[in-house]
C-alpha positions in Angstrom: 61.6 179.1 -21.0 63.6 179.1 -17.7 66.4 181.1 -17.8 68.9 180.8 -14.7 70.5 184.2 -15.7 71.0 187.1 -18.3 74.7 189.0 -17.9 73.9 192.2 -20.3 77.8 192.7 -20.7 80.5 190.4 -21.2 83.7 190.2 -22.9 85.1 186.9 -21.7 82.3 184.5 -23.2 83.0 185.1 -26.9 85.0 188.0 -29.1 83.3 191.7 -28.7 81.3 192.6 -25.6 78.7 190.5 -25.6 75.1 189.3 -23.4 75.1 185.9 -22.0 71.7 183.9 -21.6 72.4 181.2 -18.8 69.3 178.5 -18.9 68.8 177.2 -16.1 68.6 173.2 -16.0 70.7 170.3 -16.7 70.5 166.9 -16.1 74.0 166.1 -17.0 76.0 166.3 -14.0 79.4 167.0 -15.2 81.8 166.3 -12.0 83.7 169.6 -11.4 80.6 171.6 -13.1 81.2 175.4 -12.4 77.8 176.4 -12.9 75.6 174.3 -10.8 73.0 176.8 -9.5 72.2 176.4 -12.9 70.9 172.7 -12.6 67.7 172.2 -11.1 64.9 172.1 -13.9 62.6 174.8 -13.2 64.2 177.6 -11.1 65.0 180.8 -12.2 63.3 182.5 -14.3 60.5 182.3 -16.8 60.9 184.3 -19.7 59.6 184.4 -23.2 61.5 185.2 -26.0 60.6 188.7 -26.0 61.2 189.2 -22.6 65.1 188.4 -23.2 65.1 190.2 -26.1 64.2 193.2 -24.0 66.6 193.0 -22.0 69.6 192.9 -24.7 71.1 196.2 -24.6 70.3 198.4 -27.2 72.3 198.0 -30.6 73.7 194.2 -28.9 75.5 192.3 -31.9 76.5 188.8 -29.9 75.1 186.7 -27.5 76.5 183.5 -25.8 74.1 181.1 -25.1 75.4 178.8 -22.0 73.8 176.8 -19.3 72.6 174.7 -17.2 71.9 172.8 -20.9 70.0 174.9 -23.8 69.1 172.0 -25.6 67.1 170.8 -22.8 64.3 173.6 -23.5 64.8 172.5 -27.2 61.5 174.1 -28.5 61.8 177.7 -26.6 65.7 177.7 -28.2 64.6 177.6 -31.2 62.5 180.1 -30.7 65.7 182.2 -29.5 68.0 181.4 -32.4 65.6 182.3 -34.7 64.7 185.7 -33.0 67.9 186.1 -32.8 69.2 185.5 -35.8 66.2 187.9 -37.7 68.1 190.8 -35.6 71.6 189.8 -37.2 73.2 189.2 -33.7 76.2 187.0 -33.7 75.5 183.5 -31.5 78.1 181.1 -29.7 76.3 178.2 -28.1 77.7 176.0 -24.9 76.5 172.8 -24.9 77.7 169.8 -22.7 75.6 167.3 -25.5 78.1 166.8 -28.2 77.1 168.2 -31.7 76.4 164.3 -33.3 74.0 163.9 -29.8 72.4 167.3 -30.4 71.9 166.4 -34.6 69.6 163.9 -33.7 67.4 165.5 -31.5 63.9 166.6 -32.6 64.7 170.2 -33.6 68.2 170.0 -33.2 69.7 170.5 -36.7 67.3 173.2 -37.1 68.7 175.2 -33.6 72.4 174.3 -35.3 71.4 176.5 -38.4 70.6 179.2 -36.7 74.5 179.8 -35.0 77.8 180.5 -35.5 79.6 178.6 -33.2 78.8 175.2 -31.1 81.1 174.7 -28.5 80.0 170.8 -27.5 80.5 168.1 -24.8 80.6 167.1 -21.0 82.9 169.2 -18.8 85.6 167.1 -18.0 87.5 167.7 -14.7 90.6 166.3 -14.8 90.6 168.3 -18.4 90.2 171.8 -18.1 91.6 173.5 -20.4 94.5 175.8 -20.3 93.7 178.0 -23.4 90.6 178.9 -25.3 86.8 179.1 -24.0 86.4 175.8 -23.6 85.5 174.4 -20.1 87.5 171.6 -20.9 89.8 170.3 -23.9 87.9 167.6 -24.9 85.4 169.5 -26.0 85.2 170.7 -29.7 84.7 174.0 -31.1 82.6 174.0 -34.7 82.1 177.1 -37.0 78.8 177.0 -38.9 79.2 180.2 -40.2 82.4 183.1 -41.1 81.0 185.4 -38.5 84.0 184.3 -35.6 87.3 182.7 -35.7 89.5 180.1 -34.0 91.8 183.2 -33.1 88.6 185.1 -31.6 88.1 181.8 -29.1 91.9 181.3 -27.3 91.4 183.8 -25.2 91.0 182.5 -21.9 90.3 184.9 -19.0 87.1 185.7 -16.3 85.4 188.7 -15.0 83.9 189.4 -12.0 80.5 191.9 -12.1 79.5 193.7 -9.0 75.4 194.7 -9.6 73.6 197.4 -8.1 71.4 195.2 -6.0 75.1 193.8 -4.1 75.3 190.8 -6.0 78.5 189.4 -7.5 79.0 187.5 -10.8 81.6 185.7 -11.8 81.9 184.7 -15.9 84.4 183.2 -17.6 87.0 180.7 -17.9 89.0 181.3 -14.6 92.6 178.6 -14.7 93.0 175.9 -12.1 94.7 178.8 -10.1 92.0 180.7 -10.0 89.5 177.9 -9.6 91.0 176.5 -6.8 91.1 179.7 -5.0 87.2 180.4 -5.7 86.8 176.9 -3.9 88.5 178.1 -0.7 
């Protein structure tokens, strides 16, 4: 599968510190998109699943998986969840498809019973949202499992990572303030 990026440590993405699988490639072209690196199809990386599970850190109990769009490598994310879920670790999912879209693909209710939490639907601009970690409020929020709560999601902040090899990430939810800066 082609993953745009792995961030080992976060604790803006979800409750509890966290490792964030980015896939890289969407095709859904969300106006106002914050992650657009993570578009074209077949950059990044190519990893199996065992490759990204070596790099979890050791004793990792959640993962965020986020885009580009996961469901567009439909059979390698199932692959994930699964491996995933075997280990125990805790999964929230971004997904710009929306969760009745996603139910009919091939494979789709079977990725769904392997997560907690499906945060669906298109990025909406004009709609960011001010709370939560949603990119936008008119996307939805659905728990499959007891694991996380609605409490555990209204936290809305970023973080900014400065690697070893010089490169800066930014993660998060940043408010228009913040975005708008960024842009300048």
């Amino acid at each position: 599968m082609y993953i745009h990026q792995i961030t080992q440590s976060s604790v803006v993405n979800g409750p509890f510190d966290r490792t964030v699988i980015h896939f890289q490639g969407c095709t859904l072209s969300c106006p106002g998109c914050f992650n657009t690196a993570s578009h074209p199809m077949k950059n990044g990386r190519e990893l199996t699943v065992t490759d990204i599970l070596d790099e979890l850190p050791v004793g990792q109990q959640h993962v965020t998986i986020s885009g580009g769009e996961p469901f567009l490598q439909i059979k390698p994310l199932l692959e994930l969840v699964q491996a995933l879920n075997a280990k125990e670790i805790g999964i929230i999912m971004f997904s710009g498809f929306y969760k009745a879209e996603i139910e009919r693909m091939p494979l789709g209710e079977k990725v769904l019973s392997y997560i907690d939490v499906l945060i669906d639907g298109r990025f909406e601009e004009e709609k960011v949202a001010a709370t939560g970690i949603r990119g936008s409020d008119n996307q939805t929020t659905h728990f499959f499992t007891e694991r996380y709560s609605i409490e555990q999601m209204e936290k809305r902040q970023f973080e900014i990572q400065f690697r070893e090899d010089g490169e800066v990430i930014m993660t998060g939810f940043p408010d228009l303030i913040w975005r708008k800066a960024l842009e300048e």
